[in-house]
C-alpha positions as CSV (number, residue, x, y, z in Angstrom):
1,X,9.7,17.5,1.0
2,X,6.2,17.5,-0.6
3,X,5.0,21.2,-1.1
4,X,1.1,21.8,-1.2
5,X,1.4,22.1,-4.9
6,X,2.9,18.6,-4.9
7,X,0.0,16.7,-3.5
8,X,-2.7,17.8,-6.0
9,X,0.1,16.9,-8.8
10,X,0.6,13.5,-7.1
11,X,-3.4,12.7,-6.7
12,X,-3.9,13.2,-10.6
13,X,-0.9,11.3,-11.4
14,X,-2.5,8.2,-9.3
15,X,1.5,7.5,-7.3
16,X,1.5,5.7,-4.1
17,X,3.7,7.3,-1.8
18,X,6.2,5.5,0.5
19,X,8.1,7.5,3.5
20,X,10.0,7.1,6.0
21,X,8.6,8.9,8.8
22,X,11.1,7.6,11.2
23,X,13.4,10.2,10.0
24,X,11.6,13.0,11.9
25,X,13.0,10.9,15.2
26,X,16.0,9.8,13.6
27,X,17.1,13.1,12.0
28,X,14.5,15.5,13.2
29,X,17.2,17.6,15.3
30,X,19.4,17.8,12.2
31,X,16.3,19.2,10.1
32,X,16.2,21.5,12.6
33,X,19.6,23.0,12.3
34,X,19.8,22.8,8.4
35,X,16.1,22.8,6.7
36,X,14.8,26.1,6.7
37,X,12.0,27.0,8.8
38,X,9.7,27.5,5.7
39,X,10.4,24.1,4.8
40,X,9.6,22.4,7.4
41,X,6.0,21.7,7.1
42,X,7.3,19.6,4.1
43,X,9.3,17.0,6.0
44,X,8.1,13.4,5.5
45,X,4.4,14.1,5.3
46,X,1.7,12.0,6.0
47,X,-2.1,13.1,6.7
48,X,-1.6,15.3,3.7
49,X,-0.9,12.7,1.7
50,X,-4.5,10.4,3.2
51,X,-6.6,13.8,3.2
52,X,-5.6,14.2,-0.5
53,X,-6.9,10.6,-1.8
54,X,-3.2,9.8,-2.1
55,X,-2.1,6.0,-1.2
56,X,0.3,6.0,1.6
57,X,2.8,3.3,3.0
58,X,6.1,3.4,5.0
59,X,9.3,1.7,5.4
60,X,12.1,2.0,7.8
61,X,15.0,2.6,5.3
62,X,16.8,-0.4,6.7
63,X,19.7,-0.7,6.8
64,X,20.2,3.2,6.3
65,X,17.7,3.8,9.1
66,X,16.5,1.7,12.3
67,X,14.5,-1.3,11.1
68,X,12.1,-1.2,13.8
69,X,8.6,-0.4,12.4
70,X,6.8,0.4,15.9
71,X,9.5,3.3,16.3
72,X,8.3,4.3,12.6
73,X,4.7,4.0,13.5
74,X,5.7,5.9,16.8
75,X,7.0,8.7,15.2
76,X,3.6,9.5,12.4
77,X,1.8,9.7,15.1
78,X,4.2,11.8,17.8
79,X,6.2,13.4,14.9
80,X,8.8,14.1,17.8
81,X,12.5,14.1,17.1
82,X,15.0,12.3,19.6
83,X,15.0,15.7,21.4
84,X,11.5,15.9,21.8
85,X,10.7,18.7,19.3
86,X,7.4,18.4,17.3
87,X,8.0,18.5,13.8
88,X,4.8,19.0,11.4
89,X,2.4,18.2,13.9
90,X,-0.8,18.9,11.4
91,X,0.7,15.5,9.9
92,X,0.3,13.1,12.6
93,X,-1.5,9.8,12.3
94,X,-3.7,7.7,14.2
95,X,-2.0,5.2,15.4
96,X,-4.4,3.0,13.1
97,X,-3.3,4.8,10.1
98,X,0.3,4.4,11.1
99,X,0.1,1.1,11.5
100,X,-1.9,0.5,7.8
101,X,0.9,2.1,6.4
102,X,3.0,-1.0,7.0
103,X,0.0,-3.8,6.7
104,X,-0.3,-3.2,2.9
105,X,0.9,-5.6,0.4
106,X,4.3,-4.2,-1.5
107,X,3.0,-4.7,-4.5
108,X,0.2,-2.1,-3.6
109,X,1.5,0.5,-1.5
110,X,-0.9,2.4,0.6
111,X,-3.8,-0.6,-0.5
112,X,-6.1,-2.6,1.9
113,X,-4.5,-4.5,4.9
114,X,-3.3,-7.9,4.1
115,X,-5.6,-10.3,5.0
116,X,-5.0,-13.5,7.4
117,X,-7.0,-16.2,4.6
118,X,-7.4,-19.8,4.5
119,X,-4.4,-21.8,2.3
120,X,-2.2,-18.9,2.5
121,X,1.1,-18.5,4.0
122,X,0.3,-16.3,7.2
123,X,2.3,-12.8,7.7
124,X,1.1,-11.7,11.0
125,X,2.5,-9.9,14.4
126,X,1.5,-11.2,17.5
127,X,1.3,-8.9,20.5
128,X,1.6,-9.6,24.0
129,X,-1.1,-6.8,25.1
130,X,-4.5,-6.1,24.1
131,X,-4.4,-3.4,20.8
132,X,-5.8,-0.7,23.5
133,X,-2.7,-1.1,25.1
134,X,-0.3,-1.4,22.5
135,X,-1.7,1.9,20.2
136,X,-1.0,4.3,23.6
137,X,3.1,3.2,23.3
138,X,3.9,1.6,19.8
139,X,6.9,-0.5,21.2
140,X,8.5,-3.2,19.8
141,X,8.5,-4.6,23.3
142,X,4.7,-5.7,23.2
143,X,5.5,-8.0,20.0
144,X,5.1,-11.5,21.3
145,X,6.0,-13.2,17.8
146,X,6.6,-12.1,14.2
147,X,5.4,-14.7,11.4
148,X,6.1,-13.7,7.7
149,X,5.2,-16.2,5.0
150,X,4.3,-18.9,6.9
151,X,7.8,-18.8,8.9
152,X,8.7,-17.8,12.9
153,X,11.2,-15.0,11.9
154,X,10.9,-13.8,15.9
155,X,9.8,-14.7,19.2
């Protein structure tokens, strides 16, 4: 949970934050049950974090959580549980920003994208469909190949 007075607290101390936001899918129905409802809002925040200057970038708590990133990126932007309740919906993401927050380099969370540059060792996701396409579902099934450092590790 990250309270309002949190953020401005977090801004001057210059942290990066990294969440999960795959737990408002994963455990969304739970919060539901057992977070109180003025501590919702809290839950796993993410435009909060971007409208206060703060650097953002997500994981998928593998192998505590799923380890697919498109159902990551799918939730900061739908910010749906798997019942379909919307949790925190003044969060949501582009699905631009959520897919930034896993295109930074992990030694600077929430930095610039990771560039594709001569002589280096390519980390890259190749999709099957035009990004049009892919932003409107976020599925793991439009990845046609996934290269990190250099090496097929899919497809």
């Amino acid at each position: 949970m990250a309270p309002p007075d949190t953020l401005e607290l977090a801004r001057t101390a210059g942290v990066s934050v990294v969440t999960q936001p795959s737990f408002i899918y994963e455990r969304g129905d739970t919060y539901l049950q057992e977070v109180e409802s003025r501590d919702r809002p809290w839950l796993y925040r993410c435009r909060a974090f971007l409208d206060a200057g703060i650097k953002l970038a997500a994981g998928t708590d593998a192998p505590f959580g799923d380890p697919d990133p498109w159902r990551s990126m799918k939730a900061a932007v739908e910010r749906r549980s798997r019942s379909g309740t919307v949790l925190g919906s003044e969060e949501a993401l582009t699905p631009e920003q959520a897919l930034a927050l896993f295109t930074c380099p992990a030694s600077d969370p929430g930095g610039d994208s990771r560039k594709i540059e001569l002589g280096e060792r390519a980390d890259l996701c190749l999709l099957n469909q035009p990004w049009k396409r892919v932003r409107e579902t976020l599925s793991k099934s439009l990845v046609r190949a996934t290269i990190c450092n250099g090496k097929i590790i899919y497809g």
